[in-house]
Residue frames relative to the residue before (quaternion, step in Angstrom):
aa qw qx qy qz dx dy dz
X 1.0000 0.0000 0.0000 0.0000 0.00 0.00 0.00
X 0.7083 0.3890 -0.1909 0.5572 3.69 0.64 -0.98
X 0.3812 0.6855 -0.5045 0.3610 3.54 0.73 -0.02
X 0.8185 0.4036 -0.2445 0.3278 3.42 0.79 -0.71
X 0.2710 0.7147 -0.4892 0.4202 3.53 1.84 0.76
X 0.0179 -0.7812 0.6181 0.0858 3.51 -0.87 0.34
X 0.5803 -0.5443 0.3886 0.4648 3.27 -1.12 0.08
X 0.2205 -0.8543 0.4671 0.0582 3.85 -0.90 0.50
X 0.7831 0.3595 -0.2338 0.4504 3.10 1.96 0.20
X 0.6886 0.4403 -0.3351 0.4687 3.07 -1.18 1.17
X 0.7156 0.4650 -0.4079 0.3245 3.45 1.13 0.16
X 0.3896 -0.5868 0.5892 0.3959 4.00 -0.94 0.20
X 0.5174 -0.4603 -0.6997 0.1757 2.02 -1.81 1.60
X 0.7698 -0.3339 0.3800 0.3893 3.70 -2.21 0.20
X 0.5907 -0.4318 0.4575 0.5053 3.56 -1.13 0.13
X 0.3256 -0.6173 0.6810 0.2216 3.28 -1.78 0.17
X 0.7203 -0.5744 0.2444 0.3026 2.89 -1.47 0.83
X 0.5029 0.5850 -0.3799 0.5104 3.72 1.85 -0.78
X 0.7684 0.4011 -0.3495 0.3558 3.58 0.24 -1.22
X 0.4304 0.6120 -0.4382 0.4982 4.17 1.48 0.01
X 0.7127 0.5817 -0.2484 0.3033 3.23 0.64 -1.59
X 0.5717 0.7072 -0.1251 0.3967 3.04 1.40 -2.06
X 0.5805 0.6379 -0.0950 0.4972 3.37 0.93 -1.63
X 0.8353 0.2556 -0.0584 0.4833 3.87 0.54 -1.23
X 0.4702 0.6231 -0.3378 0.5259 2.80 1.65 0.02
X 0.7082 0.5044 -0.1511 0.4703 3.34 0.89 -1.23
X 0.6308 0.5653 -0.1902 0.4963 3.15 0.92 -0.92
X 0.6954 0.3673 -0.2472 0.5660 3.84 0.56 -1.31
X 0.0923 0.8490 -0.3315 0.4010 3.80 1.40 0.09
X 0.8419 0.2678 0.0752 0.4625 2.15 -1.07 -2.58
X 0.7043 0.5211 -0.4188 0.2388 3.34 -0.13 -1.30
X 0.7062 0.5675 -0.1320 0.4023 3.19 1.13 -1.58
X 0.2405 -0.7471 0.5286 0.3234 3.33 1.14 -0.61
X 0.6107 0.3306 -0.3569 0.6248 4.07 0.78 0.17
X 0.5173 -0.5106 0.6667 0.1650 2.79 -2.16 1.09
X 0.8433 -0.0411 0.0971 0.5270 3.68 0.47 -1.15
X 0.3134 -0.7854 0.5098 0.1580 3.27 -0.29 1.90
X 0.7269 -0.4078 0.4516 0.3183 3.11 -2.07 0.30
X 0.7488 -0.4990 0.3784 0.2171 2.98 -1.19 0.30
X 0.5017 0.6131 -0.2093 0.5732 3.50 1.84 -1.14
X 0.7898 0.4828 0.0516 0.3748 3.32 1.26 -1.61
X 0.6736 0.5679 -0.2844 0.3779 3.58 1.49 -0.30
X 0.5092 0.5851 -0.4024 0.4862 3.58 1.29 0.14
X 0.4654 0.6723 -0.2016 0.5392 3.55 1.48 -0.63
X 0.7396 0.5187 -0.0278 0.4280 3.04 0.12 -1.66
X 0.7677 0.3000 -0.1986 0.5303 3.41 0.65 -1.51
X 0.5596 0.5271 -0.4258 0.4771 3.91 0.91 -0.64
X 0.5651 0.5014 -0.4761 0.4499 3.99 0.52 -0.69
X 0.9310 0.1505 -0.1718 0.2848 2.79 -0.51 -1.48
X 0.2648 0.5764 -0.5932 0.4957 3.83 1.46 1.43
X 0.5334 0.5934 -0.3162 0.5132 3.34 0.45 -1.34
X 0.8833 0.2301 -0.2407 0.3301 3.71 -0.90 -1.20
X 0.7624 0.4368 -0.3039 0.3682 3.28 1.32 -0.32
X 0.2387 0.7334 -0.3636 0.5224 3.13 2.06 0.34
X 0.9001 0.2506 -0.1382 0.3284 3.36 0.31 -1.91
X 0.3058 0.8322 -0.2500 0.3891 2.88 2.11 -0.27
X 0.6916 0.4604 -0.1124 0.5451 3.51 0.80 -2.04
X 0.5897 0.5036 -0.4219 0.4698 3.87 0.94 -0.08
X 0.7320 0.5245 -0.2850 0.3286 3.23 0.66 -1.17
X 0.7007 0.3305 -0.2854 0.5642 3.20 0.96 -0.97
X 0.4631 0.5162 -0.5962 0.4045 4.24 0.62 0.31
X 0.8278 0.3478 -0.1735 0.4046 3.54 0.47 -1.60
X 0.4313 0.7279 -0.4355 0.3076 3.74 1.07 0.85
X 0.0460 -0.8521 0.5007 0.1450 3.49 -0.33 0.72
X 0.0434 0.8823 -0.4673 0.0351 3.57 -0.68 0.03
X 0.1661 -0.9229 0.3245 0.1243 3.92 -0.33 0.71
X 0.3333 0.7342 -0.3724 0.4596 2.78 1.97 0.83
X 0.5031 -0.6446 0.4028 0.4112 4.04 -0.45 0.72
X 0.5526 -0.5837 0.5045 0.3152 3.54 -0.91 0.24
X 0.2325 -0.8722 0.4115 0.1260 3.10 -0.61 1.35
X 0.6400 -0.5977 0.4121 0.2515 3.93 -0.73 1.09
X 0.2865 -0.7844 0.5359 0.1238 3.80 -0.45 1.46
X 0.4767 0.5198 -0.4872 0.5149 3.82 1.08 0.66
X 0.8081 0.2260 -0.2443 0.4859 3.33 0.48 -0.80
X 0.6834 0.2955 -0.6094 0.2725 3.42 0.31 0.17
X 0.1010 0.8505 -0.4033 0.3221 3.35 1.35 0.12
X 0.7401 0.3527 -0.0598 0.5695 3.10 -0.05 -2.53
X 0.7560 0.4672 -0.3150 0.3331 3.78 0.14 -0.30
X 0.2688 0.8003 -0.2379 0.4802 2.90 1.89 -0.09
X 0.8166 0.3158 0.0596 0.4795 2.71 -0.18 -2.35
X 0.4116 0.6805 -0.4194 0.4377 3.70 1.50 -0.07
X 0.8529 0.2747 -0.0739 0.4378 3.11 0.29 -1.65
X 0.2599 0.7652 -0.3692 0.4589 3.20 1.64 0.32
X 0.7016 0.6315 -0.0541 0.3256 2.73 0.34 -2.20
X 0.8104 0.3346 -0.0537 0.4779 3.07 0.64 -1.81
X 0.6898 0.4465 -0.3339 0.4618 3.73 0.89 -0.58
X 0.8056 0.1504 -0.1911 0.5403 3.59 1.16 -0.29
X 0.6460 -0.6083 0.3452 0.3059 3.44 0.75 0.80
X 0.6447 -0.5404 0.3978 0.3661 3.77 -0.86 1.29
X 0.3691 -0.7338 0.5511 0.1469 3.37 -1.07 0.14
């Protein structure tokens, strides 16, 4: 399920607000152990994963780092690299 967090800092262009969102989405997820809460449960649900993506968008504003910004094609392709290799070419 959480597999689908990625890293979000440090890359040009900056995350977008979906790919934060995406991220807390995934996350409020895991925690929960449900993909789609009840009904009792979705005001909850939907206020987390506002909340984390709220505190989220801080974190990655008030990062600093002197490493170049790395390029979402290639880490992409490097992805699909280790992809490649951990489950075998297609």
């Amino acid at each position: 399920m959480c597999r689908n967090i990625r890293t979000l800092h440090n890359f040009e262009p900056h995350a977008t607000s979906e790919e934060v969102h995406a991220a807390a989405l995934q996350y409020v997820r895991k925690i929960s152990g449900s993909t789609k809460p009840s009904k009792a449960n979705q005001d909850a649900f939907d206020d987390a994963v506002h909340e984390i993506a709220h505190i989220t968008q801080h974190l990655l504003d008030a990062l600093v780092t002197h490493a170049p910004p790395k390029d979402r094609d290639e880490e992409a392709a490097k992805g699909r690299g280790r992809a490649a290799v951990r489950y075998g070419a297609a």
